[in-house]
N, C-alpha and C positions, 0 to 999 in steps of 0.2 A: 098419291105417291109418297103420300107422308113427308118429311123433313128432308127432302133429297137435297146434297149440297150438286147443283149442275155446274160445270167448268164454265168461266168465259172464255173462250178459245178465240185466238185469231190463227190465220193460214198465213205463213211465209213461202216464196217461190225461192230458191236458190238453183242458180244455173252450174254443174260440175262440167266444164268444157277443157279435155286436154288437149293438149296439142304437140304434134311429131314437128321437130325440123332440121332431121337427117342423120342426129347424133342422140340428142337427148327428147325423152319425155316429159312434159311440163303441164302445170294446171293454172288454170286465170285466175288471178285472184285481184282484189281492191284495196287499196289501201282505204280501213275506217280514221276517223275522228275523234273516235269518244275516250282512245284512253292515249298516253305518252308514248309507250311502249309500241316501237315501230314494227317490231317482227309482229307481235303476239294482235298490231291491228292490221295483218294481213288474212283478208277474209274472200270467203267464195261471192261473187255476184247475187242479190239479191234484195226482197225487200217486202212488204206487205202488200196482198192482193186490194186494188180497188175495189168498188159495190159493183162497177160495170165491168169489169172485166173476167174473164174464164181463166182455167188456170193459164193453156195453153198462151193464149194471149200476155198474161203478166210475165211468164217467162220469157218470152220474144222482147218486151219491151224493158223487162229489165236489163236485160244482155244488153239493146243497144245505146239506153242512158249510161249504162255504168262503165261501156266499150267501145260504144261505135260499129260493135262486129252485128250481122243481120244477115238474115238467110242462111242458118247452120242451120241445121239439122238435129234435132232434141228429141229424146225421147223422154217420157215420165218415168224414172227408178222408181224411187222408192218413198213414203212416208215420214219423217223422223222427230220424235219429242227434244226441243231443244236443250230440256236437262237433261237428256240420256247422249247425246252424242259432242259435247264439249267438256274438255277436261279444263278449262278453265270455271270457276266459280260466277266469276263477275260477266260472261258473259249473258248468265240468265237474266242480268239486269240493262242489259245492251239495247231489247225492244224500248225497252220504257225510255232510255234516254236519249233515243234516235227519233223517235214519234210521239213521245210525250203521252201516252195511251198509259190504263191502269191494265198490264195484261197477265195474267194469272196463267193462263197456258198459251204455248205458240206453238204449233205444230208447224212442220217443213217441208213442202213437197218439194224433191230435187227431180232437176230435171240435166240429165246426161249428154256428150257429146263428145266424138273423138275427132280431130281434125287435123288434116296437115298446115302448119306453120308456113307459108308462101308468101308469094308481095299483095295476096290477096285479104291473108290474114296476119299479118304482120303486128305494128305496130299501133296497137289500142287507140282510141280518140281521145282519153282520159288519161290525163296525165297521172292517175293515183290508180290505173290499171298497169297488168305487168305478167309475163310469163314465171311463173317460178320451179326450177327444177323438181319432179316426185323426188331425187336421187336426194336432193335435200332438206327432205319435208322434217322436223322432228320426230321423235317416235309416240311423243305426245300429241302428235297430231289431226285435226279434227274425224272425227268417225265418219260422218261424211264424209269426207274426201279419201278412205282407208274402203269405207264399203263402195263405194263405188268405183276405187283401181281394182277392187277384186273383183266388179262386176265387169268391166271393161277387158282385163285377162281373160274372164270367162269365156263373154262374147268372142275374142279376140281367137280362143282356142277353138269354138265351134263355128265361126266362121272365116276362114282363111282369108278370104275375100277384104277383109279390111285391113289388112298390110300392102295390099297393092293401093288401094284409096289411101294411103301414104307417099305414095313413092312418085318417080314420071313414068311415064310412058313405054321407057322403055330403060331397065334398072340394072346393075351389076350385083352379082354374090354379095360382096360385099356389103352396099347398100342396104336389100333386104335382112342379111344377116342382124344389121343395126335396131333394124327395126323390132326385131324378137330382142336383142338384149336390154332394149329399152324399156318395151313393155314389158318383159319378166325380171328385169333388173339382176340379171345372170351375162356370165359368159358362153359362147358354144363353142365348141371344137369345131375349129373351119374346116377339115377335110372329112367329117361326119354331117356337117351341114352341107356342104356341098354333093356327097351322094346322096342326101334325103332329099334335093332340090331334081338331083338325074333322073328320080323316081317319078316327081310330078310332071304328068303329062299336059295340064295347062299352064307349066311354066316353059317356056319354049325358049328354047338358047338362039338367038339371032348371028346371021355372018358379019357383027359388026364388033368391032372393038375402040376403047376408050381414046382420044387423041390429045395429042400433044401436054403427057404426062411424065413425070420423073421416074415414077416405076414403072413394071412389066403392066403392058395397057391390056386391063381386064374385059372379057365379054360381055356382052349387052345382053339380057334374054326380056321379056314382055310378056305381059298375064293374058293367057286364050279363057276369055268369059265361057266362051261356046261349051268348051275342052272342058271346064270349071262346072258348068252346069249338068252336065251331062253327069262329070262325078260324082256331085253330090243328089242326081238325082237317082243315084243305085243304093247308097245308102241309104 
């Protein structure tokens, strides 16, 4: 192979988990160590795979050292070179002074997750864990965290299905409404949203209305899975 220079490469996990709670869209992140600067050491969960462990596995246990949160639901996105997705410089030198390793390349496997914000996912175990609004992410803000909300809209737009795994049980216009302007970080027209809702037949308007409220008490309607399958099994 002649004089081939080979990379020493290590694998990082990073967990991208947003989270709905009711108004805003927001991502986990951790407060790091290694530099002064408190905004710029807010980072995504994660850390270097051990010799015994799988990816799958390092990402579950990074999440619960670094949060306390367990049993979410993750998928594997995407790859990522860590000099190509931070626009800070001195990050590339972050492996080295966290783990003390000579590391010449570190590749990223992230792993995704979208969740509603409840008393079940609340409040982190870590005190240097922390919700942070998308709506006020910089615009220098990590590529990770930018390709994966445009992964998360994707999904979001070809399956409808994951706005109601936000919501309760049984949800008003409005609520739902919330939930698109969060994830697309837009406004909609409330009386265009609400004929595009009269259209879906596994949104079903229930005979109940909201109680002892200051304004006009809105209807309740609830997602028909059945109704829902069925639709997208024509398509």
């Amino acid at each position: 192979m002649g004089n081939c220079n080979y990379l020493l490469a290590h694998v990082l996990v990073n967990c991208v988990i947003f989270g709905f709670d009711g108004k805003k869209l927001s991502v986990l992140l951790v407060e790091k160590t290694d530099r002064s600067d408190a905004v710029s050491n807010l980072k995504l969960p994660g850390r270097l795979i051990y010799n015994e462990e799988n990816m799958d596995q390092a990402a579950e246990q990074v999440l619960y050292e670094m949060t306390g949160l367990k049993k979410i639901a993750m998928k594997q996105f995407k790859c990522f070179n860590l000099i190509e997705c931070t626009p800070n410089p001195e990050d590339s030198n972050r492996p080295a002074l966290e783990y003390g390793d000579d590391i010449d390349r570190l590749m990223i496997v992230t792993y995704l997750s979208l969740v509603k914000i409840d008393r079940t996912i609340n409040v982190p175990k870590s005190d240097s864990a922390m919700w942070y609004s998308v709506d006020d992410m910089p615009a220098s803000s990590n590529r990770i965290i930018k390709e994966s909300l445009k992964e998360i809209q994707e999904q979001f737009a070809n399956k409808p299905q994951m706005a109601f795994e936000l919501l309760p049980s049984k949800f008003t216009a409005l609520q739902l409404r919330m939930v698109y302007e969060a994830m697309y970080h837009r406004k909609y027209d409330v009386r265009n949203f609400h004929k595009k809702l009269a259209q879906l037949d596994y949104i079903v308007p229930l005979d109940e209305r909201q109680k002892n409220v200051s304004h006009r008490a809105a209807r309740y309607y609830r997602f028909d899975k059945v109704q829902y399958k069925k639709k997208m099994a024509c398509l």
